[in-house]
N, C-alpha and C positions, 0 to 999 in steps of 0.2 A: 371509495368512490372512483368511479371512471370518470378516464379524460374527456371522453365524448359524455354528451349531453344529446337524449332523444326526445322531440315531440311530436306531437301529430305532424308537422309542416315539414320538418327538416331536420337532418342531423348535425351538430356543430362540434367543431374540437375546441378544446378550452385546456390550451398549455397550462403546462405547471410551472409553479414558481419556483427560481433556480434556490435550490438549496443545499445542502450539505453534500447531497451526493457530488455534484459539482466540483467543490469545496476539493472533499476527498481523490476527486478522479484529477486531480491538475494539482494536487499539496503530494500527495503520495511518493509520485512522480519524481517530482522539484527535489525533495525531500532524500531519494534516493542517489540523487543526482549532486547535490550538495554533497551526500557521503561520502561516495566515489571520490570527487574530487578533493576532499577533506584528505582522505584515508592516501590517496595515491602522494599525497605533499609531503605527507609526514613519517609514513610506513616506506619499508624495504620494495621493491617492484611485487615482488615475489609471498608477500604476504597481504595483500591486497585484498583480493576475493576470501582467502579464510577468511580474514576481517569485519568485510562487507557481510559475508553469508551471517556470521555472529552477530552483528548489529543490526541489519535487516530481521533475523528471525527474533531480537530484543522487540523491534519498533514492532513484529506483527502480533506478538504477545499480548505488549498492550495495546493495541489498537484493538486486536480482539476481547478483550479485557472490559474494553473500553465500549465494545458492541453489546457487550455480554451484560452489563450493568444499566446500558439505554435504553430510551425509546423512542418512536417513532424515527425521523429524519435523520437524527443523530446516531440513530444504530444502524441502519441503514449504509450511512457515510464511513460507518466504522469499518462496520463491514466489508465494505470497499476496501477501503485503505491496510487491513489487514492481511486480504487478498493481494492485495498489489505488493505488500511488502513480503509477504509468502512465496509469492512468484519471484521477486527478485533473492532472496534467498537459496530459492532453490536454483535457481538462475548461477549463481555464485556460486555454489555445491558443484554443480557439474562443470563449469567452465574453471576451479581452481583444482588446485592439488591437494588431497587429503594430508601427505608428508607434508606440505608448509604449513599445515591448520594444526597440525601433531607440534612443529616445530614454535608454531607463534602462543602457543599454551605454555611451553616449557618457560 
């Protein structure tokens, strides 16, 4: 169903209620943000982003997992949020160094 609503007289917009998508596009985020900060306290400088990129593409896993088995709102939101941690993954892949992701497995 559309957001707009038509009738003979007029056309009216009829927002949608904040849902999961919401949810997803401001938790994802946070979510990613905590890592970082987690990861940089407790790890070497230099093995950070391997870190991140490995944890990030865990969370997008299931998050996609998580899209992959819902419906409606909630797959939707999942959806998002697997995205968002996809992109930071990949974000982490290109901004660390393959040898410290070689060296943080050893």
């Amino acid at each position: 169903m559309s957001s707009y609503s038509t009738s003979r007289e007029r056309t009216t917009f009829q927002p949608q209620q904040p849902g999961t998508d919401d949810i997803a596009l401001l938790g994802a985020p946070l979510v990613l943000l905590v890592s970082i900060g987690m990861l940089a306290l407790k790890l070497p400088p230099d093995v950070v982003l391997p870190a991140l990129a490995m944890m990030s593409t865990l969370f997008a896993l299931v998050s996609g997992l998580v899209a992959w088995r819902a419906q409606g709102r909630v797959k939707s939101g999942a959806e998002l949020a697997a995205g968002i941690f996809a992109f930071g993954a990949v974000a982490a892949c290109i901004l660390g160094d393959p040898d410290q992701a070689a060296l943080f497995l050893k």
